[in-house]
Structure formats: C-alpha cells, structure tokens
C-alpha positions as CSV (number, residue, x, y, z in Angstrom):
1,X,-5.1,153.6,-145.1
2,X,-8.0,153.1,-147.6
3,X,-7.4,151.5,-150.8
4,X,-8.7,153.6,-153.8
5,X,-9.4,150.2,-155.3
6,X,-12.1,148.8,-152.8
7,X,-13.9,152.6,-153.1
8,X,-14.1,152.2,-156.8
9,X,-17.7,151.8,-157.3
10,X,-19.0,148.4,-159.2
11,X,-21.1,150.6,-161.3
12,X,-19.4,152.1,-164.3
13,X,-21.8,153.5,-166.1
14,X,-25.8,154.4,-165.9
15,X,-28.3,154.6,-168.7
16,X,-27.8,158.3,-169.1
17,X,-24.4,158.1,-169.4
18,X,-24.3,156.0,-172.7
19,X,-25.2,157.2,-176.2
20,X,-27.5,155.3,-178.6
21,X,-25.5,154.8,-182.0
22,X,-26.4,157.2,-184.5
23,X,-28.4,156.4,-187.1
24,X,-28.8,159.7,-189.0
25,X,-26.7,160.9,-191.3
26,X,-25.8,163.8,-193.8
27,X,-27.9,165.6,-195.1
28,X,-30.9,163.6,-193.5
29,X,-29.8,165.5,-190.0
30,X,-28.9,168.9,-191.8
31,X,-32.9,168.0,-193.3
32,X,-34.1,167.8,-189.8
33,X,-32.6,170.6,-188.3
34,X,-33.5,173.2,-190.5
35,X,-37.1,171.3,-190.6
36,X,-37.5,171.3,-187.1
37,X,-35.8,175.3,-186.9
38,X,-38.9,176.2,-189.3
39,X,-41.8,173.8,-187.5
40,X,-40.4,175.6,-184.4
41,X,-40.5,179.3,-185.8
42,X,-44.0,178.6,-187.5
43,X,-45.7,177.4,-184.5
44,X,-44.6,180.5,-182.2
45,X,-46.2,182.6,-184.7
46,X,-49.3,180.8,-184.6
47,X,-50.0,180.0,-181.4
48,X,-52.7,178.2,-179.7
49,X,-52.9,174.3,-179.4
50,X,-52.1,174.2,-183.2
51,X,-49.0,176.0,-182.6
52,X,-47.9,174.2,-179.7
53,X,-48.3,171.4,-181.8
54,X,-46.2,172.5,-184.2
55,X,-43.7,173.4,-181.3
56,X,-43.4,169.7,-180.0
57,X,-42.8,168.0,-183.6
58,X,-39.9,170.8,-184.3
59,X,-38.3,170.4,-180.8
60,X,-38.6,166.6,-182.0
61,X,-36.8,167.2,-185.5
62,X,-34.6,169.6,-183.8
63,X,-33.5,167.0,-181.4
64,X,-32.7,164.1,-184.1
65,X,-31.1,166.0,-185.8
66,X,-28.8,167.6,-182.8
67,X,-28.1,164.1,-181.8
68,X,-28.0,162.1,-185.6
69,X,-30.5,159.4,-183.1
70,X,-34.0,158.7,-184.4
71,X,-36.2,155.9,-182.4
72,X,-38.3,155.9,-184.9
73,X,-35.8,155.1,-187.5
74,X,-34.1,152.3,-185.3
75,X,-37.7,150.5,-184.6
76,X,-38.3,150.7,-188.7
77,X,-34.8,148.9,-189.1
78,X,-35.4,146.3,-187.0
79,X,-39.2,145.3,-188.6
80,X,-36.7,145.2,-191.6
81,X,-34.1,142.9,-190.0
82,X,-36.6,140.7,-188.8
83,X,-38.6,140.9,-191.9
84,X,-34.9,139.7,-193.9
85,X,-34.6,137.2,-191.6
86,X,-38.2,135.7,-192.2
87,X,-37.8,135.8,-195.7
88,X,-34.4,134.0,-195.6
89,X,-36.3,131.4,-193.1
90,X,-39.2,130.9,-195.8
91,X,-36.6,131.0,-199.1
92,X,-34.3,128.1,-197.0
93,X,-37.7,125.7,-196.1
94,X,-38.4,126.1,-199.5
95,X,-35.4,125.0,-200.7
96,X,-35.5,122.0,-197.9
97,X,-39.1,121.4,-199.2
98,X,-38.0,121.0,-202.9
99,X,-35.1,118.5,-201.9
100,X,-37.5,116.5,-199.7
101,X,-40.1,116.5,-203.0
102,X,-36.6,115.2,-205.4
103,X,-35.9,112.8,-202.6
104,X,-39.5,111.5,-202.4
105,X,-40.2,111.2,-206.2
106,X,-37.3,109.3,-206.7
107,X,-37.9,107.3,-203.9
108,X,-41.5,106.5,-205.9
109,X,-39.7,105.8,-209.0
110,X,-37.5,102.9,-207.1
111,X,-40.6,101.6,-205.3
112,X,-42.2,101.2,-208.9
113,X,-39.0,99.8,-210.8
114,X,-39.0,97.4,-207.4
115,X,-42.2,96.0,-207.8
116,X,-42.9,96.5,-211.3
C-alpha cells in the first residue's frame, strides 16, 4: 500500500558521493604518478621520520594523479581569477577616471571662454 514515491528520500546525494572536476591533465597526472610511485619507493627504503615523509608527499602525488584533482591547483586558480578580476576593476576605473579628467578639462575650458 506504500507508495515508492513518498519513501524516496529528499536527499539525493552526500558530499562523498560527488566528484570535484578535474583539473589535471596529460601528462601533468602521468608526471605525478610516476613521481609519487618513486617518492613512495624511496621513502620505504629509507625509513625513519625522513622516509615517512617521503611516504606521505608520494601517497599525495599518487593520489592527484589517480584522481586528475589537485586542491592545491584549484586554490592557485582562483587567486588568479580574482587577481583577473582586480585587474579588469582597476583597468575599467581607469578608463572611468580618464573620461571624468576629458569631461572636467573641457568643462574648464567652457568656464574660461564663458567668462573670459
């Protein structure tokens, strides 16, 4: 007598079901997969805290490149973004700041041809 409808959860999806966009490409995730393959190799021969080191930034390499996601990547494209958008801000009051100087100066000239 139930309807499947009412039982269908509101929820459709959850944070670990969803996939950031990739943002690593080519040969830059064929780069960090053999990188982070080697980081991981070298530190398990070395051992100690210097090898576990090296451990953790190959599982990090390893993982970009497994998934073609960087954080790091996505965090320096958006200081770039914002840093585009800035500059187009700056470049356009500029532009407004040069019209308002035309404007003015001939404004002057009028006042003086008025008066003069």
């Amino acid at each position: 007598m139930s309807d499947s409808k009412t039982l269908r959860p509101i929820i459709e999806h959850t944070p670990f079901q969803t996939q950031p966009a990739q943002n690593v490409h080519g040969w830059e995730r064929i780069g960090s997969v053999a990188g982070g393959v080697m980081m991981v190799g070298k530190g398990l021969r070395r051992g100690g805290i210097f090898g576990l080191i090296q451990v953790a930034i190959g599982g990090v390499a390893l993982a970009r490149g497994f998934t073609g996601h960087s954080n790091l990547k996505e965090k320096l494209e958006q200081g770039r973004q914002e840093m585009n958008t800035v500059r187009a801000k700056i470049e356009r009051a500029g532009e407004e700041l040069k019209n308002l100087k035309t404007k003015a100066e001939v404004a002057a000239e009028k006042a003086v041809k008025t008066t003069g």
